[in-house]
Each structure stands twice: as C-alpha cells, then as structure tokens.
C-alpha positions as CSV (number, residue, x, y, z in Angstrom):
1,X,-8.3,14.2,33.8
2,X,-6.6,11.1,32.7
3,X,-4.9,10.8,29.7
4,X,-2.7,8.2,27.4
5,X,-2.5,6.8,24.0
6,X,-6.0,5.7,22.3
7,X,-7.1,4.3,19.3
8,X,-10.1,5.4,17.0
9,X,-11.8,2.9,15.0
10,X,-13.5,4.5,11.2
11,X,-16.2,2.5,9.1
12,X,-15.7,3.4,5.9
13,X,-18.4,1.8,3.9
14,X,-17.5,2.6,0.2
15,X,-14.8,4.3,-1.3
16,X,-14.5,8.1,-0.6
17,X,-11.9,10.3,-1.8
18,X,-10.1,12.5,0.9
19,X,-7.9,15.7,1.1
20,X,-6.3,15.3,4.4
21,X,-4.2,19.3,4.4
22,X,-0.7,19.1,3.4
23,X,-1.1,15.3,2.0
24,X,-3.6,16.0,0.2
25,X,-5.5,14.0,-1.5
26,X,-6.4,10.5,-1.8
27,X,-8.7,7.4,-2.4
28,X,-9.6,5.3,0.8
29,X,-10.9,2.0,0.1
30,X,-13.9,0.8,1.9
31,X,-13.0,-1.2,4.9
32,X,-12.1,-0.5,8.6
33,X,-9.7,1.9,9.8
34,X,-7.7,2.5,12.8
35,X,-6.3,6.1,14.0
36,X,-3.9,5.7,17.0
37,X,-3.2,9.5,18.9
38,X,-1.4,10.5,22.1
39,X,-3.7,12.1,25.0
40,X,-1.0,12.7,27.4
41,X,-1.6,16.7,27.3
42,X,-4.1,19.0,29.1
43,X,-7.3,17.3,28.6
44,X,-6.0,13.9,28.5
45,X,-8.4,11.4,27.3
46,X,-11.7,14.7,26.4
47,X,-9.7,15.1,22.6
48,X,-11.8,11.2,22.0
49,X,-14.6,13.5,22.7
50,X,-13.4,16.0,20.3
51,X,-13.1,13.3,17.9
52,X,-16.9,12.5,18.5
53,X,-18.2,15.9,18.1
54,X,-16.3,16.0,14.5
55,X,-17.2,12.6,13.6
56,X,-20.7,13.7,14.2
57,X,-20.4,17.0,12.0
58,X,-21.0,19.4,15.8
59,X,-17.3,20.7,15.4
60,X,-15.4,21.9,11.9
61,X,-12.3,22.9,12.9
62,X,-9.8,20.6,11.0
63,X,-6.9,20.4,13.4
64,X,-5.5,17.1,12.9
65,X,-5.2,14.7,10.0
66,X,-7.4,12.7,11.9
67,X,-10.2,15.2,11.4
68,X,-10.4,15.0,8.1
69,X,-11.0,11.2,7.7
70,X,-13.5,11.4,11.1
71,X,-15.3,15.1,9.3
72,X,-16.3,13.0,5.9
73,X,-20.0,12.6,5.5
74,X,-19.7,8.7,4.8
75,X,-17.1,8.1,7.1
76,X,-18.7,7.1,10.5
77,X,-16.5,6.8,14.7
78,X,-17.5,3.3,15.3
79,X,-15.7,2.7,18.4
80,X,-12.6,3.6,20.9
81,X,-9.7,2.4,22.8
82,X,-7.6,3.8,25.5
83,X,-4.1,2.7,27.5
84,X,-4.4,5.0,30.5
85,X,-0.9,6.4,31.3
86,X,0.5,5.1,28.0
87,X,2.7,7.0,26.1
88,X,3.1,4.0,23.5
89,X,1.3,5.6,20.3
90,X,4.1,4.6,18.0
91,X,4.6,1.0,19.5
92,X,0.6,1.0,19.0
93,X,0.8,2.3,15.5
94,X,3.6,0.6,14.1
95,X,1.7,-2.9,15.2
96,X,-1.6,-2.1,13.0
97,X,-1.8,-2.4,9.6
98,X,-0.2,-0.5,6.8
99,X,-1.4,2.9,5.8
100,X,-3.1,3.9,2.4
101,X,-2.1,7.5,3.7
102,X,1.6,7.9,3.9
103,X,2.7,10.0,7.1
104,X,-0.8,10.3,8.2
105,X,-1.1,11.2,12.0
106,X,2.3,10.7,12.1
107,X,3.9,14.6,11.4
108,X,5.9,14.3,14.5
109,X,7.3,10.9,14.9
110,X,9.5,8.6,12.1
111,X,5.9,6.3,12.1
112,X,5.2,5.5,8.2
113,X,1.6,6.2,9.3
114,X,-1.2,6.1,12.6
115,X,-3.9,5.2,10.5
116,X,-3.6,1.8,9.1
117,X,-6.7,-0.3,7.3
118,X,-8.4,-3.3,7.4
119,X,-11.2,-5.3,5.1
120,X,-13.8,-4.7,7.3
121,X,-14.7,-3.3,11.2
122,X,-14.4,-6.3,12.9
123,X,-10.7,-7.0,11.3
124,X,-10.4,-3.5,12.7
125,X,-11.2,-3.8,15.8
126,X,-9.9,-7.4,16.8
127,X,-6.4,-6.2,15.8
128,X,-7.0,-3.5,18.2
129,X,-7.8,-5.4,20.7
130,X,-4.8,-7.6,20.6
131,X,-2.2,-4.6,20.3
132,X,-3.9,-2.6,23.1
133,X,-3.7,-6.1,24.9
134,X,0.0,-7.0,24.7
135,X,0.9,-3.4,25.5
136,X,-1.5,-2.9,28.6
C-alpha cells in the first residue's frame, strides 16, 4: 500500500467551538482549514480513508487531533491531497497558514501547528495546491 505525507482539506461553515483532548478547547472561525499528516506507516495512504469514515460520523474513535475537528457535526472533509513517498509533513505544514490551534497535529515534531486556516475553501485548497506543487 503506498503511503506519504497528505493533506486534508475541512469546511467549516460557521463558528464551532471544539475540545481537541489535551488542548482542549477552542473557537474555530468559519473558513477553510487544512490538516497535513504523515502516512508512511502500515497502511500508508487507507488512514485518508479513516479520516473519511470519521468525517462522515461511521467511526468514533478519537485517535488523533485531527479527529476531533473532522468528528464535528458542522465540520464537513471537502477534499484530499497526497505526495507519494513523501516524508515532508513538516516542510508541508510549516508552508500553510497559521494555526488558531496551537500544537495541533503537531505532538511529535517542533511544528507550531498541522492545521492552519484560511477565509474560505477555495483559499484552502489553492494554497495546497501550490505547497504540494513545489514539494512534488
């Protein structure tokens, strides 16, 4: 199975408050969010698929901060990326946007954050575009 680094895309249409575990809790303003993981393990890319089944309420388990955003009932998985063979999920991360979630997604690396926000979807996803571009 192939695996690399990937990044989530999260419409998040009005503000939503959200405990995310040991960071607890906070206030995400509406706009368009990024999450950026590694898939390099056993499984590879199938955790995006994981993300899908939480995202679409089939799976509770809370394993990652991730989970908690994607698990929120007005939160909705708008789209995906994926470097194959890529272990850059820092370099990826630290390209995006700041982060209204200090350390979020980022327990263990020195990242300030793998989630970072944008006004809207489309900001979203055009900035992933262009970092999954220059690092491809």
């Amino acid at each position: 199975m192939t695996g690399g680094t990937y990044t989530l895309v999260y419409e998040v249409p009005e503000q939503i408050g959200l405990t995310v575990g040991a960071l607890g809790d906070h206030r995400l303003p509406a706009g368009g969010y990024t999450y950026t993981g590694s898939a390099l393990g056993r499984g590879g890319f199938s955790r995006i698929e994981r993300h899908e089944r939480v995202a679409a309420g089939e799976h509770d388990t809370r394993h990652w901060h991730v989970d908690y955003l994607g698990s929120h009932e007005r939160v909705r998985l708008v789209d995906d990326w994926r470097l194959p063979a890529a272990a850059v999920e820092c370099a990826v991360a630290r390209r995006l946007a700041d982060s209204p979630v200090p350390g979020f997604g980022a327990s263990d690396c020195d990242c300030a954050a793998h989630l970072a926000r944008y006004p809207d979807v489309e900001t979203a996803r055009e900035a992933v575009t262009e970092v999954h571009g220059e690092l491809s």
